[in-house]
N, C-alpha and C positions, 0 to 999 in steps of 0.2 A: 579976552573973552570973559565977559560974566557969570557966577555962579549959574545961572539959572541957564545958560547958552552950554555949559560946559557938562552940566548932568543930559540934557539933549543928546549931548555928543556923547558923551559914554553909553547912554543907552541904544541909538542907534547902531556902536560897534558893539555894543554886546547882543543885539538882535541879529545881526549881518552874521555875526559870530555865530550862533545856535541856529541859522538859516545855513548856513551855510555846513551844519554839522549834521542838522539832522538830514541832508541832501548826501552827505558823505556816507553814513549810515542806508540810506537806503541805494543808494549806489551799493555797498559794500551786500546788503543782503539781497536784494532783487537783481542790482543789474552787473554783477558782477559775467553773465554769462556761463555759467557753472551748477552742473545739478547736485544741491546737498542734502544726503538721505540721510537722516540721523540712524545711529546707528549704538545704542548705548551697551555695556557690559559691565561686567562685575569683579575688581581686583582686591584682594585683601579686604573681601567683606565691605567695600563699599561700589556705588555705582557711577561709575565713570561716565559722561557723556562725550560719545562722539559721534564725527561725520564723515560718512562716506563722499569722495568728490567723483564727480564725473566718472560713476562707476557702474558706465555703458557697457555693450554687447563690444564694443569696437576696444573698451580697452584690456588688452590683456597682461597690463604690469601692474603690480600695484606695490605703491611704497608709502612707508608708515614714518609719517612724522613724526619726530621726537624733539621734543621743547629745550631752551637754556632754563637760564636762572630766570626766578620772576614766576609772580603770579598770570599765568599768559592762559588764554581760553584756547579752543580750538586753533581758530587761524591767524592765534597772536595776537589779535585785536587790527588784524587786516593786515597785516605785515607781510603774512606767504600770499594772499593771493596774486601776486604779479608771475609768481614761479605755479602756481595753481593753472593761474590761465594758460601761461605757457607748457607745460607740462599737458594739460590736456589735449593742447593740436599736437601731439608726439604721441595718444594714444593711451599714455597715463593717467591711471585713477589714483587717487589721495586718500588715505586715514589719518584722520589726528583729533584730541579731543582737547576737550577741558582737562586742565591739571586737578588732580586731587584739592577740590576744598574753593575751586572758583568756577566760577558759572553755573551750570546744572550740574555737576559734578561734586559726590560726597567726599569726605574725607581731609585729608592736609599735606600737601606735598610736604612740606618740610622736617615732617618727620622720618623720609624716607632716605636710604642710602640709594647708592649709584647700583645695587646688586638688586636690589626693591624696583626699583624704576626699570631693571631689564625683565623682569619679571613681569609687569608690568606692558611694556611691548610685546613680552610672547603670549598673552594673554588677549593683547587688543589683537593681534592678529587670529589667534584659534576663533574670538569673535567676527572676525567678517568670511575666515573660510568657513565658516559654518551656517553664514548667511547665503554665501556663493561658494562652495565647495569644487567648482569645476569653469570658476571663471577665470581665472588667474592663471601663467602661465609661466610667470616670472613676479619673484616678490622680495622689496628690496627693504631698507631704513635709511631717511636721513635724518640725521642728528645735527642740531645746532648748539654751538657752545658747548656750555657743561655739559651736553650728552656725548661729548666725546671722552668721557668715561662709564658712558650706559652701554656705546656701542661695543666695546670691546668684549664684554661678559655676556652677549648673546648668545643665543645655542645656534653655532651654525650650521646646523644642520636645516633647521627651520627658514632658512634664509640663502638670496644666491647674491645679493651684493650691498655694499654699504659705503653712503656717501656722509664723509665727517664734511662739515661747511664752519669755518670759523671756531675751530677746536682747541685746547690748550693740551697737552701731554701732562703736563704738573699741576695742581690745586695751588699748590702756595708759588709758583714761580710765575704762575698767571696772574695769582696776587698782588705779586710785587712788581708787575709790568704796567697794571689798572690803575695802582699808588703810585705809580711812578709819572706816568701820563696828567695824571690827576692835579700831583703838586706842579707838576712843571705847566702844567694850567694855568694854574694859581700864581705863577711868577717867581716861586720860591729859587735859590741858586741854589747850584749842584751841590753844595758842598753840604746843605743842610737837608736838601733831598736824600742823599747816600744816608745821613745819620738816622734821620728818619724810620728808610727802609730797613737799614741793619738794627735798628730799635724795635722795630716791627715783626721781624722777622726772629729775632733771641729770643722774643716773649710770647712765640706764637706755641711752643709748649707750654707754658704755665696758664695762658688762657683757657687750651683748648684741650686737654689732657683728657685721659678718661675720667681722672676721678676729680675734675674741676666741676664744682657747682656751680649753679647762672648768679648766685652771691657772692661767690668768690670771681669771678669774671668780671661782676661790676666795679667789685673793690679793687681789680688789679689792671681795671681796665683804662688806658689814657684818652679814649676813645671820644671825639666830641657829643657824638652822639653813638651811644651804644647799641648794640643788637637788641631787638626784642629778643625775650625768651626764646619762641620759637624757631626763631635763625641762629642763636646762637647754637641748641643742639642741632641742627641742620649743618652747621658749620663744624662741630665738634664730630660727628660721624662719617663727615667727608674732607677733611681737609688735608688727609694724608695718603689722597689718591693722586694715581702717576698711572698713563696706561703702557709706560713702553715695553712693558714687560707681556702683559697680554695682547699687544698691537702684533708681537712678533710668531703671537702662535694663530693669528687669520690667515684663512688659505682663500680667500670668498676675496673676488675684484673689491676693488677700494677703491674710491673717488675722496681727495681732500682738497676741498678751496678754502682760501685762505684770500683776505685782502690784505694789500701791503699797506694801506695804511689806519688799521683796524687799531683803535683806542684802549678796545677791553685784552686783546689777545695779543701776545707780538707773531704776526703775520710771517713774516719773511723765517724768524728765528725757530719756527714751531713746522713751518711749510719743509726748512731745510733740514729739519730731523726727520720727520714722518719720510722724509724721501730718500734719508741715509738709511733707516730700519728697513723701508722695503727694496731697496738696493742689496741689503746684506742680506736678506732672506730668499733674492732672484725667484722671486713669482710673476707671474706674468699679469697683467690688468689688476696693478696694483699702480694709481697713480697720482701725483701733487700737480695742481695748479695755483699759482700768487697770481692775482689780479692788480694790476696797476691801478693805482688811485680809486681802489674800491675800501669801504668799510668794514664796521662787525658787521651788518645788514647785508655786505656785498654788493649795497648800491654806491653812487657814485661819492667820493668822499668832498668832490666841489661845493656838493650842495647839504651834505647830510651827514659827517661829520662829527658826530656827538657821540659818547659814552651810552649815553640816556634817553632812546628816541621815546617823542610822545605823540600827542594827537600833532602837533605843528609839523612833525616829519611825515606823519601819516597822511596828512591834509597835502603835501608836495608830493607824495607817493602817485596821489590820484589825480593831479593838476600836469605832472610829468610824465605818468604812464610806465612805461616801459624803459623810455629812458631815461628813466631815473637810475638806472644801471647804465652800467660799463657793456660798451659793445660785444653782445656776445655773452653777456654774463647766463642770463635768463635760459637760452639755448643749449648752454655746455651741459649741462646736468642731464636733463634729458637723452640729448644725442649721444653722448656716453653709455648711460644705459640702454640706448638700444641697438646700440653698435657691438655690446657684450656678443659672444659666443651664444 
């Protein structure tokens, strides 16, 4: 193929490309089948944007999403709506917004702790009882990822149930599972893997101390590429949280999924603590699910796989539907919640 046949060809897959995105895009805002009523407030002196979902007369639960790590907008950048859609034939309405500092949304998540961020949720919620003060009848939180140290510090009094979905219990033990997956990606053998992580791990106090500067970070850092500023003190104000201590004082039903073969979390290792803690507490509608060949996303891990989803997972999201999860996945969250007392 000759120069001139071969720029043809790149541009036609780069047209097909942005046809086919900007059809994703409006799919994702017009035809998703879902009614979203912006709904903005105001935390820590900045304004937050968010969206009410399908927050009809017919629904009477409402649960408040809560974000992982990452600059993530309301619906993830299309990620929940598969759990949105399902979620609304069960009756459930949806809140979630822009993270501090992306989208319509003022401010910078990353300067924020895990005790900020639940503040935060009790806030987004006084925001829509105040819009609908007598529609709601039952009001829950799911948490993904890293918000499985937002959810524990909520006031539960404010709240009647809480679903963690792909959780860690420890900051650095989650760490060291992510690095671990990561190098063994990479090809590296065990033997320089372990070094590695226990290298990583002895210096993760000198990095991340109170009284380490983002100059002395860089100079002590092995790091290929280092943290910006701002994630490092983001990393430096959370990185020695663990929730099993406040896990054990929830009385409020519990839902925790877990995929078993989840990249960022270890799935099975974190599924079988969270279900020894609420075994030794004997409360009742406190309960662990591990999904088979599901991921961090709790879709199918055949096809989706990765550490790092992007537009390429999101573009099979919408191509596979539904089943792009694991049988059943999409349905359990729901039916749990409405099978509570």
């Amino acid at each position: 193929m000759d120069g001139g046949a071969m720029l043809k060809y790149r541009r036609i897959l780069l047209g097909s490309f942005l046809v086919l995105l900007l059809i994703l895009s409006l799919v994702a805002v017009c035809g998703d089948g879902l009614h979203h009523e912006e709904l903005s407030f105001k935390s820590e002196g900045h304004v937050l944007q968010g969206y009410l979902i399908n927050a009809n007369k017919e629904s009477s639960t409402l649960i408040i999403f809560v974000h992982g790590d990452g600059d993530l907008n309301y619906d993830a950048f299309g990620f929940y709506r598969h759990f949105w859609r399902v979620m609304a034939k069960h009756g459930i309405a949806v809140f979630s917004w822009d993270k501090p500092g992306v989208g319509g949304s003022e401010g910078n998540w990353l300067v924020q702790d895990m005790t900020q961020r639940a503040t935060e949720v009790e806030t987004a919620l006084e925001a829509v009882l105040a819009r609908y003060p007598n529609r709601f009848q039952r009001v829950g939180v799911m948490g993904f990822s890293q918000a499985g140290w937002v959810l524990p510090k909520l006031d539960q009094e404010k709240f009647d149930f809480l679903v963690f979905a792909s959780t860690a219990l420890n900051w650095l033990e989650q760490s060291q599972y992510s690095s671990r997956r990561r190098l063994e990606a990479e090809g590296l053998p065990q033997a320089a893997i372990d070094e590695e992580l226990s290298k990583e791990l002895s210096c993760t106090g000198q990095l991340f101390g109170s009284d380490v500067s983002y100059l002395q970070y860089l100079n002590r850092s092995h790091e290929k590429a280092p943290m910006s500023e701002d994630r490092f003190h983001f990393v430096k104000l959370n990185w020695q949280e663990d929730a099993r201590k406040e896990l054990r004082s929830i009385q409020l039903p519990v839902l925790v999924v877990h995929g078993e073969e989840d990249l960022n979390v270890d799935g099975p290792r974190n599924s079988a603590e969270y279900r020894q803690i609420f075994d030794d507490m004997k409360r009742a509608h406190q309960k662990t699910v591990l999904i088979p060949q599901a991921t961090h996303q709790l879709s199918t891990s055949e096809i989706f796989n990765t550490p790092n989803p992007g537009l390429w997972e999101l573009v099979l999201l919408e191509i596979f539907g539904e089943s792009a999860y694991p049988c059943g996945v999409l349905d359990l969250i729901p039916k749990w919640i409405n099978a509570l007392p």
